[in-house]
KEKE-3310 file (N, C-alpha, C; in steps of 0.2 Angstrom, whole numbers, plus 5000, padded with zeros to 4 digits):
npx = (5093:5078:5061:5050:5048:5041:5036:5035:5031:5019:5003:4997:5007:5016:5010:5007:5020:5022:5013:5018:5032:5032:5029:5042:5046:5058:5057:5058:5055:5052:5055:5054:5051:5059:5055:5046:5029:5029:5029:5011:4997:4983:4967:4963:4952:4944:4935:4929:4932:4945:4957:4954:4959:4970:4979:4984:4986:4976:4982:4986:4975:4967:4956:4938:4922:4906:4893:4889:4887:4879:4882:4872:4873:4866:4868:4860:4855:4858:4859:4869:4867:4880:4880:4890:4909:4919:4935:4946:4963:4982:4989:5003:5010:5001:5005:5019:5019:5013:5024:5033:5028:5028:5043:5047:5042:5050:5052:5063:5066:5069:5072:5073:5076:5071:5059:5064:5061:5059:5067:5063:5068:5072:5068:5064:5062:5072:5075:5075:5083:5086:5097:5105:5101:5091:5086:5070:5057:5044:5034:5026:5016:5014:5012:5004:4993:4999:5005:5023:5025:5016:5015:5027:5022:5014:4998:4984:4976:4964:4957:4953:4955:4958:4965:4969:4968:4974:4971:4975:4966:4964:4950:4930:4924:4913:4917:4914:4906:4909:4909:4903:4904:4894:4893:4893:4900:4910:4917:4918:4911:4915:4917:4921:4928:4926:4935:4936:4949:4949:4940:4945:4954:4953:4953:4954:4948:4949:4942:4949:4948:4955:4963:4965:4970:4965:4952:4951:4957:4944:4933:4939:4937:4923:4917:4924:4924:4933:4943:4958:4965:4973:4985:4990:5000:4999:4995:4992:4988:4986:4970:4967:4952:4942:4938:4952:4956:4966:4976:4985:5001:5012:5020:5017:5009:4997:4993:4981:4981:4986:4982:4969:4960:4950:4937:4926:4917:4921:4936:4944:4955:4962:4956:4949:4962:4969:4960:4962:4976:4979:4973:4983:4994:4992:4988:5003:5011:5004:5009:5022:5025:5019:5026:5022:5018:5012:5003:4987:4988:4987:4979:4967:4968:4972:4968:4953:4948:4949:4943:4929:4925:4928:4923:4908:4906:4913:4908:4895:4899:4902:4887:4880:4891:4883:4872:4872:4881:4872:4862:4864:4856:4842:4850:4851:4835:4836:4841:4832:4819:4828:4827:4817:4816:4828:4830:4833:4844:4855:4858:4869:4883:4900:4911:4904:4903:4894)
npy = (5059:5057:5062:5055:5040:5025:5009:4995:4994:4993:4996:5006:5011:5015:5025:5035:5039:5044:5057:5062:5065:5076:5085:5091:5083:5074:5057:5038:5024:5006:4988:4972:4962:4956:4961:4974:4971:4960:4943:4941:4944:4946:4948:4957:4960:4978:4993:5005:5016:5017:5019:5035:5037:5032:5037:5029:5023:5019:5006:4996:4988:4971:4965:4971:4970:4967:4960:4952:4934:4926:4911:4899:4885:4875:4877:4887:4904:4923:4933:4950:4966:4976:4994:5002:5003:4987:4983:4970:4969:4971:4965:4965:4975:4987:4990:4993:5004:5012:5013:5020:5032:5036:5036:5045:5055:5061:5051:5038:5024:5009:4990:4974:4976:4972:4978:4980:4985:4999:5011:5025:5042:5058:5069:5063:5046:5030:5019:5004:4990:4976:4980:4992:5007:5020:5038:5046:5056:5053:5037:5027:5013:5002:4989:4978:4964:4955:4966:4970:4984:4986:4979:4979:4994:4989:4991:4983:4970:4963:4947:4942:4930:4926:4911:4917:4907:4906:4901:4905:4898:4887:4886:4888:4902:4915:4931:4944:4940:4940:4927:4922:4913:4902:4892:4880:4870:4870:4885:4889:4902:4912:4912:4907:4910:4918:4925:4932:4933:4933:4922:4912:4911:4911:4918:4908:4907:4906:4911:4905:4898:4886:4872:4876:4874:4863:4863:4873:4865:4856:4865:4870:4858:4856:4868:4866:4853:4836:4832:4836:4851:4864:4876:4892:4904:4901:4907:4915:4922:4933:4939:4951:4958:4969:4980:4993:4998:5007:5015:5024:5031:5040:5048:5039:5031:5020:5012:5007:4988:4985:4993:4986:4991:4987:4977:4968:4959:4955:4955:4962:4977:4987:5001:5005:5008:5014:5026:5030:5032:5045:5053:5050:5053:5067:5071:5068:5078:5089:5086:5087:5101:5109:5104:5093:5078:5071:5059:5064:5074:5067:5059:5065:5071:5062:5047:5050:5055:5045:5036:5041:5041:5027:5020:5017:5009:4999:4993:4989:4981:4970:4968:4964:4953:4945:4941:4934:4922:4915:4901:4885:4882:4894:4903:4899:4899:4912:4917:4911:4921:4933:4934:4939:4951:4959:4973:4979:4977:4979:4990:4993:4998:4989:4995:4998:5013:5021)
npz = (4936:4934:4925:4925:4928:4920:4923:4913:4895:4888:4878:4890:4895:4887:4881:4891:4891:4880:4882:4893:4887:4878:4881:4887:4897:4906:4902:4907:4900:4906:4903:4905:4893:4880:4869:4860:4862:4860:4870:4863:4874:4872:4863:4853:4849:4848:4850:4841:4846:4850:4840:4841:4855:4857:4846:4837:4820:4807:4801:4809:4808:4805:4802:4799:4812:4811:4818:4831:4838:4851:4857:4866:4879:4873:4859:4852:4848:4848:4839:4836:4828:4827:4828:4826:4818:4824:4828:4823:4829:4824:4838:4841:4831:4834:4846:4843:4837:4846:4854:4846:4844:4856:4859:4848:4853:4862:4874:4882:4880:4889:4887:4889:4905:4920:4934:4951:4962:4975:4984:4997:4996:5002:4990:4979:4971:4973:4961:4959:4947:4937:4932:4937:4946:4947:4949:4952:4950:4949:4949:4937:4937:4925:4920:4920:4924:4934:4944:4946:4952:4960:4970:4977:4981:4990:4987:4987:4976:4965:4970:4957:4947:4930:4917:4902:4886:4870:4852:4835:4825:4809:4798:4792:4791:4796:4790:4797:4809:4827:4838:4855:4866:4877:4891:4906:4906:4896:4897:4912:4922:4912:4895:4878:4864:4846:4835:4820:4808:4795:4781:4783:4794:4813:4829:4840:4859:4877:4894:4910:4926:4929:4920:4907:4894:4891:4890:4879:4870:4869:4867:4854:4847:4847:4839:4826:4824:4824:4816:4811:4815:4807:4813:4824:4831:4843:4860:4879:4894:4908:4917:4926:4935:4944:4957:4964:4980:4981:4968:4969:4980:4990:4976:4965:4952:4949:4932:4918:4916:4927:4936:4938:4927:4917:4909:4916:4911:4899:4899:4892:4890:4885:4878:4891:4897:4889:4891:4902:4904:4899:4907:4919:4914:4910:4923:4930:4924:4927:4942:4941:4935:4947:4957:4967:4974:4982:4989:4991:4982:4970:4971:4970:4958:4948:4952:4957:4947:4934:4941:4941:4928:4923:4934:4935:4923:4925:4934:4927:4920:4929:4934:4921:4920:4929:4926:4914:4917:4923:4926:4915:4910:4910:4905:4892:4891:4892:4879:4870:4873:4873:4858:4852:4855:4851:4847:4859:4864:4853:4853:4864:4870:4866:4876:4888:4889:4887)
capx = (5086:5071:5054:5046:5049:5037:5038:5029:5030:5013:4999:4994:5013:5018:5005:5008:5028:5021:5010:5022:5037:5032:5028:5048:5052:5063:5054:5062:5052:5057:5050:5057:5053:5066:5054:5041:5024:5028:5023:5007:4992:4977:4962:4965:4945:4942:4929:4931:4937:4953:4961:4955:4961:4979:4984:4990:4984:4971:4986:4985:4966:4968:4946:4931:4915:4897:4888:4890:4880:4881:4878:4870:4876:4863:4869:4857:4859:4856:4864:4865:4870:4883:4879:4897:4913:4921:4939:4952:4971:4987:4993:5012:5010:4999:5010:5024:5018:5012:5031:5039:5027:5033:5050:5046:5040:5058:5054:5068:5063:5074:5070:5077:5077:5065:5058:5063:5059:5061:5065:5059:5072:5069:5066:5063:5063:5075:5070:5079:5080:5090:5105:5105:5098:5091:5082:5064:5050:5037:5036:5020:5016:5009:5015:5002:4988:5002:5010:5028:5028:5009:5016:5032:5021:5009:4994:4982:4974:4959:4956:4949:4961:4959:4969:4969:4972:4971:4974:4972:4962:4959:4944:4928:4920:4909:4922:4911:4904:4911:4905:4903:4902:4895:4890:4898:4904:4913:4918:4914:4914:4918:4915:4923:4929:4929:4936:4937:4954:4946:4936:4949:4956:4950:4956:4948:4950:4944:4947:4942:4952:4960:4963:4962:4971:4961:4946:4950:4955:4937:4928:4938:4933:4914:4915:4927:4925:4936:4948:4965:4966:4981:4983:4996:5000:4994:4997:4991:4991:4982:4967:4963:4949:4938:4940:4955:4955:4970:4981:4992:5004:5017:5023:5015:5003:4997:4988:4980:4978:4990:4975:4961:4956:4948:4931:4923:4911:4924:4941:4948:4957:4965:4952:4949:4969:4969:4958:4967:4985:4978:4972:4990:4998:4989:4992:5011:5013:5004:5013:5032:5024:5019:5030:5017:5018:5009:4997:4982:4990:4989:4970:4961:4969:4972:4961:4946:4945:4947:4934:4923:4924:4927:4919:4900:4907:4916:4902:4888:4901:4899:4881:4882:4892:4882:4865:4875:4883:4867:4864:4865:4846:4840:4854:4847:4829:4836:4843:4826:4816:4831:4826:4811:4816:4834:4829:4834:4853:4860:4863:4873:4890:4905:4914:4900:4904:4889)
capy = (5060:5056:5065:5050:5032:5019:5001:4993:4997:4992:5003:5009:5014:5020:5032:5040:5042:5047:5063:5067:5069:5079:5093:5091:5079:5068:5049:5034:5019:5002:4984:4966:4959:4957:4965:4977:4968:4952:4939:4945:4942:4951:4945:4959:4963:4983:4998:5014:5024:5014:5025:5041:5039:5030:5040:5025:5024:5012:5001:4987:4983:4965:4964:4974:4965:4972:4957:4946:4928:4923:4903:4895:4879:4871:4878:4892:4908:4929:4938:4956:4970:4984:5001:5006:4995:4985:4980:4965:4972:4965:4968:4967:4982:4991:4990:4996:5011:5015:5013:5021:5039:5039:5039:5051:5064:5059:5045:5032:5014:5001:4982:4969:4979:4972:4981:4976:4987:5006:5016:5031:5047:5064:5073:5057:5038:5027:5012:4996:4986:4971:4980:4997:5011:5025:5041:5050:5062:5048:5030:5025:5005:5000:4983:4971:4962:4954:4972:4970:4989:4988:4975:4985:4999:4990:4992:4977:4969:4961:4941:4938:4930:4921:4914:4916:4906:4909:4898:4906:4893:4887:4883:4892:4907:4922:4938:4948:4940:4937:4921:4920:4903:4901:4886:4879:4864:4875:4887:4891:4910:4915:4910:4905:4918:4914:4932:4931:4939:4934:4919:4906:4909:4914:4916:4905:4910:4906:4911:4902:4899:4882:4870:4881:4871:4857:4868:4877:4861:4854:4870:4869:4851:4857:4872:4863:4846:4831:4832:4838:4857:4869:4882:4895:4910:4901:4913:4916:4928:4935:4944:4952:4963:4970:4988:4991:5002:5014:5017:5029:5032:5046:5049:5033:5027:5014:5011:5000:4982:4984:4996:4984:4995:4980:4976:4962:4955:4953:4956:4968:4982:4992:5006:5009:5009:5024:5033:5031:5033:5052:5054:5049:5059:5074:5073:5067:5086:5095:5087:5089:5109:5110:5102:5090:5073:5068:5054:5067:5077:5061:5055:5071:5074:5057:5043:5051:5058:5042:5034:5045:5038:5019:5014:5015:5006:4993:4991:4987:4974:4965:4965:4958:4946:4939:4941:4930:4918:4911:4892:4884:4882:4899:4909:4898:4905:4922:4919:4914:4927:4939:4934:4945:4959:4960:4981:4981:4975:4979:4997:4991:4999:4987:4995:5000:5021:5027)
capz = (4939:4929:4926:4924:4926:4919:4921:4907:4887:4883:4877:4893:4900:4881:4881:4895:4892:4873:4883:4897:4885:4872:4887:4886:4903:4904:4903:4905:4901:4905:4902:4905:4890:4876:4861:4861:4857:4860:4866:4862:4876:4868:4859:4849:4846:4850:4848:4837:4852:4849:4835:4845:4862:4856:4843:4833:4812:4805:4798:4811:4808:4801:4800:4806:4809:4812:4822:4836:4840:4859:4858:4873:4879:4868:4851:4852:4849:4847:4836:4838:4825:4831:4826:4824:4817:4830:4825:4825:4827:4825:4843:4841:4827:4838:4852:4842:4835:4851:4857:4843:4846:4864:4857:4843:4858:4868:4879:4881:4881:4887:4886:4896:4911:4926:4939:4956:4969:4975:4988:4997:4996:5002:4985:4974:4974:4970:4958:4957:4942:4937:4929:4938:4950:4945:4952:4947:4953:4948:4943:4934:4935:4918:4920:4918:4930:4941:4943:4952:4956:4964:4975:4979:4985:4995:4985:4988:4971:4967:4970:4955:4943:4923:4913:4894:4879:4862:4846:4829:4819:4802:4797:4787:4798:4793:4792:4801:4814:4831:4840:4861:4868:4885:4895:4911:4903:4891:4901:4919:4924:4908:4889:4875:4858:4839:4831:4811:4806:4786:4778:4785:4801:4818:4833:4846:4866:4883:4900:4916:4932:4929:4916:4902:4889:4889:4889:4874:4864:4868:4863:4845:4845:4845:4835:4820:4823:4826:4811:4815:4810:4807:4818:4825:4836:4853:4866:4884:4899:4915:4915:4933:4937:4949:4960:4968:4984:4980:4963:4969:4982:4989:4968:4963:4949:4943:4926:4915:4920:4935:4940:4936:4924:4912:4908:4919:4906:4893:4902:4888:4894:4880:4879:4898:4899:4886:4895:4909:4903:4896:4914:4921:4910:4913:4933:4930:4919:4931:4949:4938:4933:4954:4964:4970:4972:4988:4990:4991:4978:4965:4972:4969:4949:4944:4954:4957:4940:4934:4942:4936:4921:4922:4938:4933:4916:4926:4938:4922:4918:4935:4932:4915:4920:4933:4922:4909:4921:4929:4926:4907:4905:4911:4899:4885:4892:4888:4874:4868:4875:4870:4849:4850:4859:4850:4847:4865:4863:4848:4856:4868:4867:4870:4879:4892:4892:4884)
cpx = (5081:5066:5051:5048:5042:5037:5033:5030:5027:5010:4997:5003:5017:5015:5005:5016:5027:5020:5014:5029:5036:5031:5037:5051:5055:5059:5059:5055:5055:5051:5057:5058:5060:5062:5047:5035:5024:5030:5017:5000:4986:4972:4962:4957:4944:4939:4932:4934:4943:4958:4961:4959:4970:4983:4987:4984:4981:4975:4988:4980:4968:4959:4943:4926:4910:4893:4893:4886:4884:4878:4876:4873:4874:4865:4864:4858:4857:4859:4862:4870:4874:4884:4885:4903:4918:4929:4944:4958:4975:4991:4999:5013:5008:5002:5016:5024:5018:5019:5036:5034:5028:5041:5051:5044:5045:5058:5059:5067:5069:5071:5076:5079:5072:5065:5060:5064:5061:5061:5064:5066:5070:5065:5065:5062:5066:5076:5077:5080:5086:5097:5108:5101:5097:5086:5074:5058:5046:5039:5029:5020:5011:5011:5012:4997:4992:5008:5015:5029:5020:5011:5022:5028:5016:5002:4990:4978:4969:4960:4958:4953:4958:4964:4965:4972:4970:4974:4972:4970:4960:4954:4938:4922:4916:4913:4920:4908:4907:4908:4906:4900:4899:4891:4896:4902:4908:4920:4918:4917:4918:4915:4919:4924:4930:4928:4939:4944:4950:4941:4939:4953:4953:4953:4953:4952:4947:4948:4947:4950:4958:4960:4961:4964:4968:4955:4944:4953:4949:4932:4932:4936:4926:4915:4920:4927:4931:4941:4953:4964:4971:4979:4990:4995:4996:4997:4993:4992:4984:4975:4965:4958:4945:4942:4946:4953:4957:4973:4984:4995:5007:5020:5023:5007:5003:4992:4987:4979:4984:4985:4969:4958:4955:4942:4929:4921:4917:4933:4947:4948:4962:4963:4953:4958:4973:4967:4959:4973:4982:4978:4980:4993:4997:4991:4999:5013:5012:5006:5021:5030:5023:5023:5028:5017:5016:5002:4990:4983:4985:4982:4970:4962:4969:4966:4955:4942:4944:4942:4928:4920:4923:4924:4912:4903:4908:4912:4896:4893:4902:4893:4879:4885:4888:4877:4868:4878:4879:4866:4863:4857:4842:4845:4851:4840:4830:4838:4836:4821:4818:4830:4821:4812:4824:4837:4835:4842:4857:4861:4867:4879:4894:4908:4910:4901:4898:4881)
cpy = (5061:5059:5061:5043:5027:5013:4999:4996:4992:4997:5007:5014:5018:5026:5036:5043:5046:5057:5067:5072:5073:5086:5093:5089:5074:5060:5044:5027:5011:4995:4978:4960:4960:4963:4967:4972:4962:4949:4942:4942:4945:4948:4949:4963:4971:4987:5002:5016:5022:5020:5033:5044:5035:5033:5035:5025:5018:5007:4995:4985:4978:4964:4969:4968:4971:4967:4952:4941:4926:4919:4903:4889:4874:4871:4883:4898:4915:4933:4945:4961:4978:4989:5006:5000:4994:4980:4974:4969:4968:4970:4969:4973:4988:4995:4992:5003:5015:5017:5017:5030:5041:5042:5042:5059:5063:5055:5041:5027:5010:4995:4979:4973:4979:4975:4978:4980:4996:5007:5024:5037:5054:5068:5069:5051:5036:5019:5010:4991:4983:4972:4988:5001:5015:5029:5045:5052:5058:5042:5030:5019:5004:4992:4976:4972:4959:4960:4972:4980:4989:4984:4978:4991:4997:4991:4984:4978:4964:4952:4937:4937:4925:4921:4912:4915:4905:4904:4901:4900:4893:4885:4887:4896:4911:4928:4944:4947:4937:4932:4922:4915:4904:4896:4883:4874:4865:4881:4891:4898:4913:4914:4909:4910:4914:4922:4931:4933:4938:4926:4912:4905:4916:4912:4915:4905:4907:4909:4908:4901:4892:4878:4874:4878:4866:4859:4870:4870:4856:4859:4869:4863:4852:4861:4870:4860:4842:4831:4837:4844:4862:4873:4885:4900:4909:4906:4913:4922:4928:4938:4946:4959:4963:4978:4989:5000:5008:5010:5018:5030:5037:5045:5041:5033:5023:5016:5007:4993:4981:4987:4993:4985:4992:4979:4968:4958:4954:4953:4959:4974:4988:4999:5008:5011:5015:5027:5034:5034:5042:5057:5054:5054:5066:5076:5072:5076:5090:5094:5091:5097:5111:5109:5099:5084:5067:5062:5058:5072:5072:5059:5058:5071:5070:5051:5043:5054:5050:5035:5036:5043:5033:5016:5013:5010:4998:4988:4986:4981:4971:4965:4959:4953:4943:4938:4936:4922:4913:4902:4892:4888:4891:4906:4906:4901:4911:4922:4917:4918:4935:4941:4939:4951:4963:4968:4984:4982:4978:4989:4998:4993:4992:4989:4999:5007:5023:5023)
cpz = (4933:4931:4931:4921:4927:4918:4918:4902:4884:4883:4883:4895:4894:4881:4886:4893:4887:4876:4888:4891:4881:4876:4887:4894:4900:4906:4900:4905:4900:4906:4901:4900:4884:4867:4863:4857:4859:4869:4869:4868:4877:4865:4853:4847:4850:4848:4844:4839:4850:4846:4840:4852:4861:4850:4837:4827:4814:4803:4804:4811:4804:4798:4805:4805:4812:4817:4826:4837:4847:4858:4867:4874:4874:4860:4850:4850:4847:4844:4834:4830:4830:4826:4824:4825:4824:4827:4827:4823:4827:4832:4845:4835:4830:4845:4848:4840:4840:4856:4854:4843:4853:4862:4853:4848:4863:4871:4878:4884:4881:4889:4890:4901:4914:4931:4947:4962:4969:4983:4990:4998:4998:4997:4982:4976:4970:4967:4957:4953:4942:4936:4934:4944:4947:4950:4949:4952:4953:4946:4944:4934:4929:4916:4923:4926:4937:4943:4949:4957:4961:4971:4980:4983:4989:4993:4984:4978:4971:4967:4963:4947:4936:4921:4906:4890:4874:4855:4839:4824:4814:4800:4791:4792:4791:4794:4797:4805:4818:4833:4847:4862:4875:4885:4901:4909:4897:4894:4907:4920:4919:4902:4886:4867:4852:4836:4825:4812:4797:4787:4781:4789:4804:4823:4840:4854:4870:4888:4906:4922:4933:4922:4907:4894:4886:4887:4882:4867:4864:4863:4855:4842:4842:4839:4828:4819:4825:4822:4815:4810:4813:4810:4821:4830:4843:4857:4874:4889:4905:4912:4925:4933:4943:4951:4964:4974:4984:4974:4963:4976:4983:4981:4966:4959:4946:4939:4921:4917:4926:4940:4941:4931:4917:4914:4912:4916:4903:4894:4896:4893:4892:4880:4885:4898:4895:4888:4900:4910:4901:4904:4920:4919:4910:4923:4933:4930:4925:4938:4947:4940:4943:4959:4967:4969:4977:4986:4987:4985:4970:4963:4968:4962:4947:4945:4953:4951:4935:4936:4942:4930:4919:4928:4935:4928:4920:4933:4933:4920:4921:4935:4927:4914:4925:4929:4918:4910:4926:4928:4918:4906:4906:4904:4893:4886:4889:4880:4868:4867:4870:4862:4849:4853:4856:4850:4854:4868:4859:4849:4860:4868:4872:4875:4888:4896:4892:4887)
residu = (UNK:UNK:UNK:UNK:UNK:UNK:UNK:UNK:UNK:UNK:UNK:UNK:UNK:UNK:UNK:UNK:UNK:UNK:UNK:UNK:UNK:UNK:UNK:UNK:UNK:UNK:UNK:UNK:UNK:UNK:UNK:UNK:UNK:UNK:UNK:UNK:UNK:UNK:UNK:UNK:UNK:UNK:UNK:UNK:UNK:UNK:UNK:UNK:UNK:UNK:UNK:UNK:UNK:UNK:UNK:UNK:UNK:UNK:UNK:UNK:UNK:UNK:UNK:UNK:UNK:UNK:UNK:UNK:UNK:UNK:UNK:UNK:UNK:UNK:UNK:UNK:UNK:UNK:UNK:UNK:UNK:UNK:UNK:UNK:UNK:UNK:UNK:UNK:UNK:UNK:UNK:UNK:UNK:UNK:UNK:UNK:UNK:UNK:UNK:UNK:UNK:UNK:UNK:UNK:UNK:UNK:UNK:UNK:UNK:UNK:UNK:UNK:UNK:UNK:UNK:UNK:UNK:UNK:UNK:UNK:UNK:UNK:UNK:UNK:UNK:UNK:UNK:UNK:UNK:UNK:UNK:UNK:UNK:UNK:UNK:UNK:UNK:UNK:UNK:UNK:UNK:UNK:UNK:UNK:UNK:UNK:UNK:UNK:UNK:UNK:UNK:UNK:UNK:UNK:UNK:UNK:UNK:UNK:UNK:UNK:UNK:UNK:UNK:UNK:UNK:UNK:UNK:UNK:UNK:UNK:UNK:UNK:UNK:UNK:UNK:UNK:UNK:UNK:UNK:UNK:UNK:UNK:UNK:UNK:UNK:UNK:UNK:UNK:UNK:UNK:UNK:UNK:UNK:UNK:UNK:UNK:UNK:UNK:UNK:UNK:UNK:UNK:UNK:UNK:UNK:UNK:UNK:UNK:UNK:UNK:UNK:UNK:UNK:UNK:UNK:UNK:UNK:UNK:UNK:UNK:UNK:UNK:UNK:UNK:UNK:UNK:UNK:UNK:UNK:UNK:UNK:UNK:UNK:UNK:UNK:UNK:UNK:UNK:UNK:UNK:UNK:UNK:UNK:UNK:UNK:UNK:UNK:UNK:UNK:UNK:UNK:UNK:UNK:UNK:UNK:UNK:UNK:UNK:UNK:UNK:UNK:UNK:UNK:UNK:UNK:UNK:UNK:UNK:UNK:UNK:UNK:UNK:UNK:UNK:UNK:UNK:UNK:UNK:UNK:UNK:UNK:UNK:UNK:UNK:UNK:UNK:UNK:UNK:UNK:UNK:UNK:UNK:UNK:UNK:UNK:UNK:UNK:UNK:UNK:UNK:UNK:UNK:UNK:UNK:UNK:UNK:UNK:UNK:UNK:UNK:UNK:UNK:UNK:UNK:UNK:UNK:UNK:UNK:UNK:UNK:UNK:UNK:UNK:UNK:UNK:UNK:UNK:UNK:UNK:UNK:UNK:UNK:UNK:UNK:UNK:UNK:UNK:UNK:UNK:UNK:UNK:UNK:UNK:UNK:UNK:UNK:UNK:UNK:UNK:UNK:UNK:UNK:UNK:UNK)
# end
């Protein structure tokens, strides 16, 4: 019998195993891949708060930058200064630190073992995975946008689906400036990413609903040109956001991007999934310490706490996307408009808490 079973050992489902066991339960954290980290589907770009709310050292920052220029379809563009650094990580590092202080506070992580289903038990539940059965007081779903245990319990998910791919590129950037691309002919219902790692590669990204490959080797065509250029670390993955109705169930949570819990406008979801997982882990300790592990139990300490904190945030970033999203010629409108009033933006936190 388990505390605590989490499917998922990414940062959201680490971090919680990391905060329940060190109160001294028993967490069992399990994940299907073969290697923590990999493969990596991250852009990798995150705020400040990052360091604070994960616990993990400065030693994955690969670059900080300080500005961003949002093109227009025309080649236009605004470029804004952020008031505090804004970093690129190495996410298969990040993602193991995050793995290896879960199991520094007792958790025990196994790899190659998929989730496949649970049943309901009198005093527990009984999870099903590819090699095994086991039993536990809670399971936590941290296991991504297409979450198998959110599905398993019945928990509906939002529509609205990207995917994203990523090539790191050679070429000659500005170390410090991000670049946003949008236009529809570019990428519809999204945009286009160019993140420094240094002075010679970057890691250029979109995400949109179909063709996403063909997509992203047109945008490098624009932004580097027609020569054939080197490149590495392609990768891919989901992004789903929007609100979901329920997170939790009788001794069920979901968190992190099984939750939604991803920025609209940018479809990052590291931050919110820390401050969530905190959240998680704090309700887990105090059902174990209770005996409580009711549906209305789970809402009230974990849910509704959480949405306290990320729904406005994740609300302001279904505005801004739609403000951004409106036809080519009108975004270039603003982005001329927006050169004279620039004061107005460059306060803007990323991650739209404050």
């Amino acid at each position: 019998m388990f505390d605590v079973i989490i499917v998922g050992a990414g940062p959201s489902g680490c971090r919680v195993g990391e905060l329940v066991a060190e109160k001294g339960f028993k967490v069992l954290i399990i994940d299907k891949k073969r290697e923590i980290g990999k493969p990596v589907r991250c852009s990798g770009l995150v705020s400040h708060r990052i360091f604070r709310l994960s616990g993990v050292s400065k030693n994955v920052i690969v670059n900080s930058v300080k500005k961003a220029r949002f093109y227009s379809s025309s080649g236009s563009y605004l470029e804004l200064r952020s008031k505090k650094r804004v970093y690129v990580i190495d996410r298969e590092k990040f993602d193991k630190e995050l793995a290896k202080n879960a199991m520094d506070a007792g958790a025990n992580i196994r790899m190659l073992t998929s989730f496949k289903g649970f049943k309901r038990e009198k005093d527990c539940l009984r999870i099903r995975t590819g090699k095994n059965t086991m039993r536990t007081k809670l399971l936590v779903g941290a296991d991504g946008p297409d979450s198998a245990v959110a599905r398993a319990a019945n928990l509906p998910v939002p529509d609205n689906l990207l995917v994203g791919v990523q090539r790191t590129v050679k070429s000659y950037y500005e170390p410090e400036t991000v670049e946003l691309w949008f236009g529809s002919h570019l990428c519809p219902k999204f945009f286009c990413w160019v993140i420094p790692e240094n002075e010679e590669w970057a890691r250029m990204g979109l995400a949109t609903e179909r063709n996403a490959m063909e997509l992203l080797e047109k945008f490098i065509e624009r932004r580097v040109g027609k020569r054939k250029v080197k490149h590495k670390n392609e990768l891919s993955g989901l992004i789903r956001f929007g609100l979901m109705k329920n997170t939790v169930d009788d001794r069920i949570l979901l968190v992190g991007a099984s939750a939604c819990q991803t920025k609209p406008f940018s479809g990052g979801g590291v931050v919110y999934g820390q401050i969530a997982a905190r959240l998680a882990a704090n309700t887990c300790i105090k059902a174990l310490e209770k005996g409580k592990y009711s549906y209305d139990f789970l809402k009230k300490n974990y849910e509704e706490k959480w949405r306290q904190k990320l729904v406005w945030p994740i609300r302001k970033g279904f505005i801004l996307n739609r403000l951004v999203h409106t036809s080519d010629w009108l975004f270039d409108v603003f982005i001329g408009i927006a050169k004279y009033s620039r004061f107005l933006f460059e306060g803007l936190d990323m991650d739209l808490l404050d």
